[in-house]
MIDOSE-1310 file (N, C-alpha, C; in nm, 2 decimals, decimal comma, always signed):
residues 79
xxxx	+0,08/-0,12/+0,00/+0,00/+0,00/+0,00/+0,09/+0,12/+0,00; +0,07/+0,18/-0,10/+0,14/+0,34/-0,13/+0,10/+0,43/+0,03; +0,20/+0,56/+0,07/+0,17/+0,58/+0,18/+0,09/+0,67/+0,12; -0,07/+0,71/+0,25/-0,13/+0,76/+0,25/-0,24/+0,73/+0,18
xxxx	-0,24/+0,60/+0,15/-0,40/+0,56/+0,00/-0,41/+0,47/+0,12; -0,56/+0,44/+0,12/-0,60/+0,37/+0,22/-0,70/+0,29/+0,13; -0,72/+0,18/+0,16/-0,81/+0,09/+0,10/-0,89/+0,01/+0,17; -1,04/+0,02/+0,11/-1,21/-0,01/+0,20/-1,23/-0,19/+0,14
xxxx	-1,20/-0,23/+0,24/-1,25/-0,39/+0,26/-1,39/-0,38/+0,26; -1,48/-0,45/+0,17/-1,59/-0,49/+0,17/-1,62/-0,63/+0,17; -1,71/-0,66/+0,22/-1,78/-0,78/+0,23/-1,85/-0,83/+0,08; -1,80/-0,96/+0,08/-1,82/-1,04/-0,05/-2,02/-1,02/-0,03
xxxx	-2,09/-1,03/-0,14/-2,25/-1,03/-0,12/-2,26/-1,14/-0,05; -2,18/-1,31/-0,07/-2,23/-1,42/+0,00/-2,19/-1,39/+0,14; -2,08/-1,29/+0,17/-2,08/-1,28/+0,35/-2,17/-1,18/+0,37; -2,20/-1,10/+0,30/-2,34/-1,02/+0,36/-2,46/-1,10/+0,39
xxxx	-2,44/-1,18/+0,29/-2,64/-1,24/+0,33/-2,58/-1,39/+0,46; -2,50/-1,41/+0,49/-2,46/-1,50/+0,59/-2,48/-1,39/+0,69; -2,42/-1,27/+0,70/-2,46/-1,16/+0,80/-2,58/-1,14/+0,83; -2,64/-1,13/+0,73/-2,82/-1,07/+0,69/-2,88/-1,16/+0,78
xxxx	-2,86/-1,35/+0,77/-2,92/-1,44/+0,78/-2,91/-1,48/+0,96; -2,73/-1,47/+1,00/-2,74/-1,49/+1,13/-2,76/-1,37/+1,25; -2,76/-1,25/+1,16/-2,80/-1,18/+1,27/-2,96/-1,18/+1,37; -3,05/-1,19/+1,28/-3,19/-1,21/+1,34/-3,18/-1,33/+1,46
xxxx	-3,07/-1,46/+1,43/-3,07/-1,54/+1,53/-3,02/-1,50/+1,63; -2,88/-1,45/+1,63/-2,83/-1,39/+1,76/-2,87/-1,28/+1,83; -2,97/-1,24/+1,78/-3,03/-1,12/+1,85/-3,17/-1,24/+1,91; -3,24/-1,31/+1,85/-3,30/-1,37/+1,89/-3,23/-1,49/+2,02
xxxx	-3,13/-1,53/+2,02/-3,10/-1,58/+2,14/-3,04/-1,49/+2,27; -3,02/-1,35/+2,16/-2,97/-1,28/+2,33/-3,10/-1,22/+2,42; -3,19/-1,17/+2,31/-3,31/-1,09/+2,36/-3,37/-1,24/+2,40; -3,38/-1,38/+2,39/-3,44/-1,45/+2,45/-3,43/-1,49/+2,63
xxxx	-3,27/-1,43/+2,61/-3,19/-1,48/+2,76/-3,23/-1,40/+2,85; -3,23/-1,24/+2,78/-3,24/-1,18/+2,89/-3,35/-1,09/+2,91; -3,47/-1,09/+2,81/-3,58/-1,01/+2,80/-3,67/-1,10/+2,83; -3,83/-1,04/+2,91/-3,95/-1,15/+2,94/-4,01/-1,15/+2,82
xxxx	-4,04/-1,24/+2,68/-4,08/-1,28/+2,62/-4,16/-1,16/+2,51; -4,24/-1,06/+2,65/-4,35/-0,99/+2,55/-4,18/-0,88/+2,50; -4,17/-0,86/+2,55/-4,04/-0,74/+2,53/-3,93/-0,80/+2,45; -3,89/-0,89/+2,42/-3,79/-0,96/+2,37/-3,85/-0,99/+2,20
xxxx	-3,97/-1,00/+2,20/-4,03/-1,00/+2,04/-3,96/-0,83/+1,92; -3,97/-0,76/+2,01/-3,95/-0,64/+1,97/-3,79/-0,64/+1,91; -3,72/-0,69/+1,95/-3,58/-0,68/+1,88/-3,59/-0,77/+1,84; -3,64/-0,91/+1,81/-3,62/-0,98/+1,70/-3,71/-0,93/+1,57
xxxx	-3,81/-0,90/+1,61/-3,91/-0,82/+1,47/-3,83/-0,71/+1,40; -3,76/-0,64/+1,49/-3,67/-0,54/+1,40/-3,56/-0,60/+1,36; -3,47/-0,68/+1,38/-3,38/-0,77/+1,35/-3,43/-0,84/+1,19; -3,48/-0,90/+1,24/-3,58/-1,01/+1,10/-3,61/-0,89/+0,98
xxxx	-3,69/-0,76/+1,03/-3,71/-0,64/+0,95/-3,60/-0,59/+0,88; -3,49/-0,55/+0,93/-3,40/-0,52/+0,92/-3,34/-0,63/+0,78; -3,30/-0,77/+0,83/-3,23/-0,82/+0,75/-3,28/-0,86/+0,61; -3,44/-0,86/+0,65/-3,53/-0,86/+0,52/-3,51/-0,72/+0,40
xxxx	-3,48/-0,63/+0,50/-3,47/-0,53/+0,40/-3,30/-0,51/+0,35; -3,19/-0,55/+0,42/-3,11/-0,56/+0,37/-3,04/-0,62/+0,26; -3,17/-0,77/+0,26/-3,14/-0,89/+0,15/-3,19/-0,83/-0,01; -3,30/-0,73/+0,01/-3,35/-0,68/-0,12/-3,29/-0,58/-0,16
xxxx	-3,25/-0,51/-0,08/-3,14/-0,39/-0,16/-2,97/-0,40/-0,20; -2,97/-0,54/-0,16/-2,80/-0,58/-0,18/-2,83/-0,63/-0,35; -2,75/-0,55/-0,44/-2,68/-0,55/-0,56/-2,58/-0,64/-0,61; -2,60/-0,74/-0,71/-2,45/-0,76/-0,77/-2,34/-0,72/-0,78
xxxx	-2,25/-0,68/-0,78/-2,10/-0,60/-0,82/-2,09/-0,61/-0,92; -2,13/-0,67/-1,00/-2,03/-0,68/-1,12/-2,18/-0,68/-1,21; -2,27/-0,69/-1,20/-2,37/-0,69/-1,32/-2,51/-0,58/-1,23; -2,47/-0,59/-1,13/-2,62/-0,47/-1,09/-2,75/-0,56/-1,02
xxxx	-2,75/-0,67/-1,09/-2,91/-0,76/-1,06/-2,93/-0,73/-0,88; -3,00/-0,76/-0,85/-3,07/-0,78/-0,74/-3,04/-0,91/-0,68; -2,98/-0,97/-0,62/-2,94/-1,06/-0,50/-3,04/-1,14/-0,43; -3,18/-1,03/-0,41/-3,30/-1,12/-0,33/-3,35/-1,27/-0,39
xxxx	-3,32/-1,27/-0,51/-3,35/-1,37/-0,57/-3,34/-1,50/-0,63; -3,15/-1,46/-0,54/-3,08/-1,58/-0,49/-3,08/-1,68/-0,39; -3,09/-1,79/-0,39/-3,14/-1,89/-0,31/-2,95/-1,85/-0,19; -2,99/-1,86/-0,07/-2,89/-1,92/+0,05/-2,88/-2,06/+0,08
xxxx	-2,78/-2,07/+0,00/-2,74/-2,28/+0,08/-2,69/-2,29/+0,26; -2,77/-2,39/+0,27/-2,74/-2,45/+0,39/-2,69/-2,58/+0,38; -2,61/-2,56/+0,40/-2,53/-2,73/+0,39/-2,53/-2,82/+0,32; -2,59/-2,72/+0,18/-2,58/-2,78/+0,05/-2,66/-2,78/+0,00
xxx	-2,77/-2,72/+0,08/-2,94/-2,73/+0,04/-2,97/-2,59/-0,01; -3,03/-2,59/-0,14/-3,08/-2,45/-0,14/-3,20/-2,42/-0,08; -3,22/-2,28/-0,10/-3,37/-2,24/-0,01/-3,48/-2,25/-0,11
């Protein structure tokens, strides 16, 4: 790296939607541990919200398409 150029690491789209995918869970097991149930819905609904809307506005890089329309493998399975 030349001095003074700095360079922005981005996340591949398949590590975004792995992001997208386990964030709703880990918010859903932390707000399960430690919130009473009615209160604890509230950040997983925005979580789930959230990643729902992140998965439709993530772009291809290299051609533009839309991403939502991509199946997520699980262990080899698509969705």
């Amino acid at each position: 790296m030349e001095s003074g150029e700095r360079t922005k690491r981005r996340l591949s789209p398949r590590k975004q939607s792995w992001v997208a995918v386990t964030v709703p869970y880990v918010v859903f097991a932390i707000s399960a541990a430690f919130l009473p149930v009615s209160l604890a819905l509230i950040p997983v609904a925005v979580a789930v919200l959230g990643a729902g809307v992140f998965r439709m506005l993530q772009r291809c890089p290299v051609c533009g398409a839309s991403l939502a329309r991509v199946p997520i493998e699980f262990f080899g399975r698509g969705s």
